[in-house]
C-alpha positions as a Markdown table, in Angstrom:
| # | Residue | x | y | z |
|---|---|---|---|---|
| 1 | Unk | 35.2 | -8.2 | -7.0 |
| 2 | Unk | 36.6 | -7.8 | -11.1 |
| 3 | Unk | 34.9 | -10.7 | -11.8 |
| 4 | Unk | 31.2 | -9.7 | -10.1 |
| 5 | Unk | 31.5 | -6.4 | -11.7 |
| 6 | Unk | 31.7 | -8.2 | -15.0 |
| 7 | Unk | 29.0 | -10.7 | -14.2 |
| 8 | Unk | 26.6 | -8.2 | -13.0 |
| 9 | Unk | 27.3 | -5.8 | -16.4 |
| 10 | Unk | 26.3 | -9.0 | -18.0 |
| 11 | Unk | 23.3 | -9.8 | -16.1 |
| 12 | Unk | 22.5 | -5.9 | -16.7 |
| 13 | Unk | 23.1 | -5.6 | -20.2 |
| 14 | Unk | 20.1 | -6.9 | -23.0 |
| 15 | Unk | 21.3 | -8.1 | -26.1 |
| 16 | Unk | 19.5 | -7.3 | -29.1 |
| 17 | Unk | 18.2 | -10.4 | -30.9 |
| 18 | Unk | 17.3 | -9.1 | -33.7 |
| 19 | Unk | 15.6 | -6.0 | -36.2 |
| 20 | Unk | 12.4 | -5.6 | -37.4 |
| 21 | Unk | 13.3 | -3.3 | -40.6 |
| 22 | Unk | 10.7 | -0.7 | -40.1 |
| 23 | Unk | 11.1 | 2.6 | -39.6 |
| 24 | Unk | 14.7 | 2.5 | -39.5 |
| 25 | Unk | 15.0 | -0.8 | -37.9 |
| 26 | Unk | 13.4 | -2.0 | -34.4 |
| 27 | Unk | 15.4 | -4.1 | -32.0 |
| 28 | Unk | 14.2 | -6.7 | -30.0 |
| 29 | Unk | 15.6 | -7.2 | -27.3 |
| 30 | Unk | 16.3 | -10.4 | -25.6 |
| 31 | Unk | 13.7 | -9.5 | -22.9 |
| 32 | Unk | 11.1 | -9.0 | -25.4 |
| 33 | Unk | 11.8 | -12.6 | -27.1 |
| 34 | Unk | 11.4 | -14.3 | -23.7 |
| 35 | Unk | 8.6 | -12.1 | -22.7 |
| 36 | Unk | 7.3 | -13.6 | -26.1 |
| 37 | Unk | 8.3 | -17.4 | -25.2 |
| 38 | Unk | 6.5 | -17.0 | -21.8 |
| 39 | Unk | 3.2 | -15.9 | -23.7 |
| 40 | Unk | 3.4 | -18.7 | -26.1 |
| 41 | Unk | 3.7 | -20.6 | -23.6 |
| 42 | Unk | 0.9 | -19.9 | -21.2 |
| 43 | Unk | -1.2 | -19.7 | -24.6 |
| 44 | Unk | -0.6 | -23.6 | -25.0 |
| 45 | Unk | -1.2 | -24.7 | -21.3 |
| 46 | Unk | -4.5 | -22.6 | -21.2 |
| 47 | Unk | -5.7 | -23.9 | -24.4 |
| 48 | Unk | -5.1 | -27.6 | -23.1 |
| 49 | Unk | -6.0 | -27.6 | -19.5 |
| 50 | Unk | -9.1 | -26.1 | -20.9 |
| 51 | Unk | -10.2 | -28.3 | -23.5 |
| 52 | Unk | -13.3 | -30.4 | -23.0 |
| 53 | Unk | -14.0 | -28.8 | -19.5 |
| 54 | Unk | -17.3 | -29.6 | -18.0 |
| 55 | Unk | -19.9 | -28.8 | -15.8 |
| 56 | Unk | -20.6 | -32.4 | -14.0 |
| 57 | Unk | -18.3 | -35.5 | -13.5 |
| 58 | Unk | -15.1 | -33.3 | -14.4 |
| 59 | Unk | -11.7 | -34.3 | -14.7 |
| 60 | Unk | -9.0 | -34.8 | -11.9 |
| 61 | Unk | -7.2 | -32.1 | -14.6 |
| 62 | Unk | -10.4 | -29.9 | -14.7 |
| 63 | Unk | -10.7 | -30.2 | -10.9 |
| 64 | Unk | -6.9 | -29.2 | -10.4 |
| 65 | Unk | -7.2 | -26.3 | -12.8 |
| 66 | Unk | -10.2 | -25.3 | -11.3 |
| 67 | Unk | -8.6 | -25.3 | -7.5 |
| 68 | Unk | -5.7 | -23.6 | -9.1 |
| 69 | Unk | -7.3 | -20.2 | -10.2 |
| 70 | Unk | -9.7 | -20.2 | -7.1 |
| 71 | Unk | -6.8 | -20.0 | -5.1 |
| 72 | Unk | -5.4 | -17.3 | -7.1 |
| 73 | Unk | -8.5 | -15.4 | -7.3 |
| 74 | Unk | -9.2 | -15.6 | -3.8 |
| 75 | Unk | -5.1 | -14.3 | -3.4 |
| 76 | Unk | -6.3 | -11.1 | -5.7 |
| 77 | Unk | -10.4 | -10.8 | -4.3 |
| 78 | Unk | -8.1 | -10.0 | -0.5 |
| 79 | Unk | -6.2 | -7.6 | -1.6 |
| 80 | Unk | -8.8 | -5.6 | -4.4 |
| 81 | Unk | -12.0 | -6.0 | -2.2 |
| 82 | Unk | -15.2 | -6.3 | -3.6 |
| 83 | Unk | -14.9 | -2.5 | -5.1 |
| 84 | Unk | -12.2 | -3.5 | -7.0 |
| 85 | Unk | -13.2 | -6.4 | -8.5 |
| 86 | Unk | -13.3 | -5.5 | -11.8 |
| 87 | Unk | -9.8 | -4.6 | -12.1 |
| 88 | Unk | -8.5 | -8.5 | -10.8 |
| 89 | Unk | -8.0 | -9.6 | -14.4 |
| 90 | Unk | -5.1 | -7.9 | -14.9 |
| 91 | Unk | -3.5 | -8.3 | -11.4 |
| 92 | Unk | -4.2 | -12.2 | -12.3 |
| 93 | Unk | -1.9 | -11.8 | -15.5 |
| 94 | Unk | 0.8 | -9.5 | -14.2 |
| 95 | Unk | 0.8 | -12.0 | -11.2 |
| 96 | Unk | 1.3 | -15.1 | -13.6 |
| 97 | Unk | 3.7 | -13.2 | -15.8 |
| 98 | Unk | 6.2 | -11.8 | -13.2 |
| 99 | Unk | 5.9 | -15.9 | -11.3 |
| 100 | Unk | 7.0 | -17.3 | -14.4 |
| 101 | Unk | 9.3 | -14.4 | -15.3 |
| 102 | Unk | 11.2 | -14.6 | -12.1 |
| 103 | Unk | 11.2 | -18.2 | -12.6 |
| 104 | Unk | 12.2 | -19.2 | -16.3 |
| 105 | Unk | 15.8 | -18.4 | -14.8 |
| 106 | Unk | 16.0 | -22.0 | -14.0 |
| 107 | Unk | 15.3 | -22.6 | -17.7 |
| 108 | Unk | 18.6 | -21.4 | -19.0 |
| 109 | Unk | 17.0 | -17.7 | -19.7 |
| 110 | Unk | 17.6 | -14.0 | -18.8 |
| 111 | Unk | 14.8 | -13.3 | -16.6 |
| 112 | Unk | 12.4 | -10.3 | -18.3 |
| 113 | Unk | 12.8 | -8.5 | -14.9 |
| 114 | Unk | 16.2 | -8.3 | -14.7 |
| 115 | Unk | 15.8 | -5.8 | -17.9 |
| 116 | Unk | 14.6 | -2.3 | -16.5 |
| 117 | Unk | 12.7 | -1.7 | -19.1 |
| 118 | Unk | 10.4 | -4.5 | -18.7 |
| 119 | Unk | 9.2 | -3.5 | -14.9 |
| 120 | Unk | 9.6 | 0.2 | -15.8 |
| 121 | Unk | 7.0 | -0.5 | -18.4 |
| 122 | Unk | 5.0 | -2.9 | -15.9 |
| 123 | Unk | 4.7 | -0.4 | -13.5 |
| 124 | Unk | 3.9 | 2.2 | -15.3 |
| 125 | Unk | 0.6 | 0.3 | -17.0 |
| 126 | Unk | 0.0 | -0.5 | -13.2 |
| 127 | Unk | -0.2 | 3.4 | -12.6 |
| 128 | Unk | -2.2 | 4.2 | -16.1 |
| 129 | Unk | -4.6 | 1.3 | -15.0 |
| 130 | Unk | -4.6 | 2.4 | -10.9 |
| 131 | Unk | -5.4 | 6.5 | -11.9 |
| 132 | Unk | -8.5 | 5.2 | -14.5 |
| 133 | Unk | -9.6 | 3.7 | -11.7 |
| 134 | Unk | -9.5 | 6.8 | -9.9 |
| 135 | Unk | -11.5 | 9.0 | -12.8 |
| 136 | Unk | -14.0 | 6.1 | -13.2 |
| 137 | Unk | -14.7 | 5.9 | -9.6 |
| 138 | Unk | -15.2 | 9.7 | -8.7 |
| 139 | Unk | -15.5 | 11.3 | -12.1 |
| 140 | Unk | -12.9 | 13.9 | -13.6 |
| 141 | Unk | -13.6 | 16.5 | -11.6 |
| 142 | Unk | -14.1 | 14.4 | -7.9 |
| 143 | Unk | -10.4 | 13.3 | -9.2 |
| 144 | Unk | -9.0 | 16.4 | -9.6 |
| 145 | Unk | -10.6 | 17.8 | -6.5 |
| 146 | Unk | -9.0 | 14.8 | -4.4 |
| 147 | Unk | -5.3 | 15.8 | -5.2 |
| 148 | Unk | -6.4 | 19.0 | -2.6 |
| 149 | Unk | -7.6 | 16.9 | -0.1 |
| 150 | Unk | -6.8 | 16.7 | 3.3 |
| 151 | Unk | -5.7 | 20.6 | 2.4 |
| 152 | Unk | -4.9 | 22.9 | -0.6 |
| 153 | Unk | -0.8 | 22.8 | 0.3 |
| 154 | Unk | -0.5 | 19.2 | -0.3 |
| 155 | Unk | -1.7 | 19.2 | -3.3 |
| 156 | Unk | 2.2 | 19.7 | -5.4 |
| 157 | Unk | 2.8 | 16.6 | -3.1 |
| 158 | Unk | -0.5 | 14.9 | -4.1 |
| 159 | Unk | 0.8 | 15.2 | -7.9 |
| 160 | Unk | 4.4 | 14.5 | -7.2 |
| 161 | Unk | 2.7 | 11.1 | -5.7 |
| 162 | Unk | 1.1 | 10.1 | -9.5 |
| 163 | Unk | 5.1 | 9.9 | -10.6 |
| 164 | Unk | 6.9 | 8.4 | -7.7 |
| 165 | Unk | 4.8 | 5.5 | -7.7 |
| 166 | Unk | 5.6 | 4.0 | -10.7 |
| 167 | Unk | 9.0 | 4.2 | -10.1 |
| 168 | Unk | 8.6 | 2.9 | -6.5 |
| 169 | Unk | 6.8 | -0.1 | -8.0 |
| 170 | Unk | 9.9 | -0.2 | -10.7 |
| 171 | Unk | 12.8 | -0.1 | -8.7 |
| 172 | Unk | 11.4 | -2.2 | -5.8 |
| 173 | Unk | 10.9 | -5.0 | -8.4 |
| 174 | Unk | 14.3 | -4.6 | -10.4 |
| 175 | Unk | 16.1 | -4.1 | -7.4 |
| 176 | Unk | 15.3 | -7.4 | -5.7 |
| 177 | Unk | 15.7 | -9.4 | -8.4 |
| 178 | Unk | 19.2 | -7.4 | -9.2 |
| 179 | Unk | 19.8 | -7.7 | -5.3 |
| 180 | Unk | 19.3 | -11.8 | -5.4 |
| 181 | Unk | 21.7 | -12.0 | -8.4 |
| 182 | Unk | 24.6 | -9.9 | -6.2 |
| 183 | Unk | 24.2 | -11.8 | -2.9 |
| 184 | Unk | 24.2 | -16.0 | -5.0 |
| 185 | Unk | 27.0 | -14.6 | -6.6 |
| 186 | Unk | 28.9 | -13.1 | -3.6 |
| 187 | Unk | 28.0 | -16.3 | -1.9 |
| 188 | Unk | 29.4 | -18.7 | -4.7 |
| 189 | Unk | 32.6 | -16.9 | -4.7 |
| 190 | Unk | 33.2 | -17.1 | -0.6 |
| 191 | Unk | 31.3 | -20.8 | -0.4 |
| 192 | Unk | 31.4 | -22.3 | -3.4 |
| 193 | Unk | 30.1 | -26.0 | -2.6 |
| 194 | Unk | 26.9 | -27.2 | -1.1 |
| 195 | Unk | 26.0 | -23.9 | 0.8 |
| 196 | Unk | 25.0 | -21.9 | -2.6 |
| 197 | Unk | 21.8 | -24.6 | -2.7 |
| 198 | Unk | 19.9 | -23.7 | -0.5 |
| 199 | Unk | 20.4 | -19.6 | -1.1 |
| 200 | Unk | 19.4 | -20.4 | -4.4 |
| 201 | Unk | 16.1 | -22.2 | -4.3 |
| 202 | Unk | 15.0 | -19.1 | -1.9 |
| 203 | Unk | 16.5 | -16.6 | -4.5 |
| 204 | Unk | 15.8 | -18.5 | -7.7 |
| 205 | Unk | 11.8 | -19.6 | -6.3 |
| 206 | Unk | 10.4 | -18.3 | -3.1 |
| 207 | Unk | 12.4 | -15.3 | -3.4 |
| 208 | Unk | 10.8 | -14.2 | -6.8 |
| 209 | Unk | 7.4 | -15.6 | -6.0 |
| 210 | Unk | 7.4 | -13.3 | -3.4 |
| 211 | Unk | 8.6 | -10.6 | -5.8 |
| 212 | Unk | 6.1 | -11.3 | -8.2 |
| 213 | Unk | 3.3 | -11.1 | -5.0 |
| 214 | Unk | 4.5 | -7.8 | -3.4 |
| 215 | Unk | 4.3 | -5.8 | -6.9 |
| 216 | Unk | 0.6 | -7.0 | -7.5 |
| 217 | Unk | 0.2 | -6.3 | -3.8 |
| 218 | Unk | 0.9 | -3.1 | -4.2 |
| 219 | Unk | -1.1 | -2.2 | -7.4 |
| 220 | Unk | -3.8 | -3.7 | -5.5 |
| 221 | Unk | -3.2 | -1.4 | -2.6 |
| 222 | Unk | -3.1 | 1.4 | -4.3 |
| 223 | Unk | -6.4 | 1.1 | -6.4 |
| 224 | Unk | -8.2 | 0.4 | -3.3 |
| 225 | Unk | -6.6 | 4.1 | -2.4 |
| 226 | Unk | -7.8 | 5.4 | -5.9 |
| 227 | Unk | -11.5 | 4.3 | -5.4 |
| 228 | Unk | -11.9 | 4.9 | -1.5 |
């Protein structure tokens, strides 16, 4: 148990990679730096999988691309409705970003969600982004009435509700990435041959695919509730 302790301290802890010298200095995290790489990254693939796209007699690349972010759209179109189209952008990216952050763990690097932080800070630009659609919906003052609603005493709970969400949405993600981490590792130390495999393609893949999925699911689910 020593030796999972220290592992999972490890897997909690975020070095610093370096200081930007302003304003007293301004680590960077290793978090941040992968959070970076992943950007770069899905910077390059758009820019070539989109380069000479056209309209007739397109590519088996184009045509691949094309069935690619269908899919994905039709996957974010389900859960927003057509009310809440406008806001599937977003749920797009932070579904792309948290797949390949929950991922890049077979790459060698600290996944960006095992780092608090980072899905603190996810969730709480879910909640910014789910309340605006609220207020753009209803107006201010429809907004402010609704906190009342189905009656007057509800309404400490109704604001109570604006700050437990985001750290629903936090600690559900954190804490089944975390919770992946501590069963692999309990299973390596009891079964250390051969078994582990198969545990870890359904923690390292399905596991935070799913992850990444019930996050934007529930951002979705809850902007649908905001504009109702």
């Amino acid at each position: 148990m020593g030796d999972l302790a220290a592992k999972l301290t490890e897997e909690l802890t975020c070095e610093t990679v370096f200081t930007i010298p302003i304003l007293g200095g301004i680590p960077i995290s290793e978090s941040v730096v992968v959070t970076w790489i992943i950007m770069a990254a899905l910077l390059v693939i758009s820019i070539l999988l989109t380069r000479n796209l056209k309209v007739h007699h397109i590519s088996r690349r184009q045509a691949a691309v094309e069935a690619g972010v269908t899919a994905l759209e039709n996957i974010i179109s389900g859960i927003l409705g057509e009310e809440g189209k406008a806001y599937g952008t977003y749920l797009f990216t932070v579904l792309v970003y948290l797949a390949i952050a929950n991922l890049i763990g077979l790459l060698g690097f600290k996944p960006p969600t095992k780092d608090l932080n980072v899905t603190a800070a996810l969730a709480l630009m879910s909640i910014v982004l789910i309340e605006y659609a609220g207020i753009h919906k209803k107006g201010v003052k429809k907004w402010l009435k609704g906190f009342s609603e189905p009656i007057a005493i509800v309404t400490p709970i109704n604001i109570l509700e604006i700050f437990i969400r985001p750290l629903s949405l936090c600690m559900r993600l954190f804490g089944n990435v975390l919770g992946g981490f501590v069963v692999m590792e309990l299973i390596k130390t009891i079964i250390p041959v051969v078994i582990p495999v198969p545990f870890s393609f359904y923690f390292d893949i399905f596991d935070g695919l799913i992850q990444a999925y019930v996050f934007v699911f529930l951002t979705g689910l809850f902007i649908n509730e905001a504009i109702e």
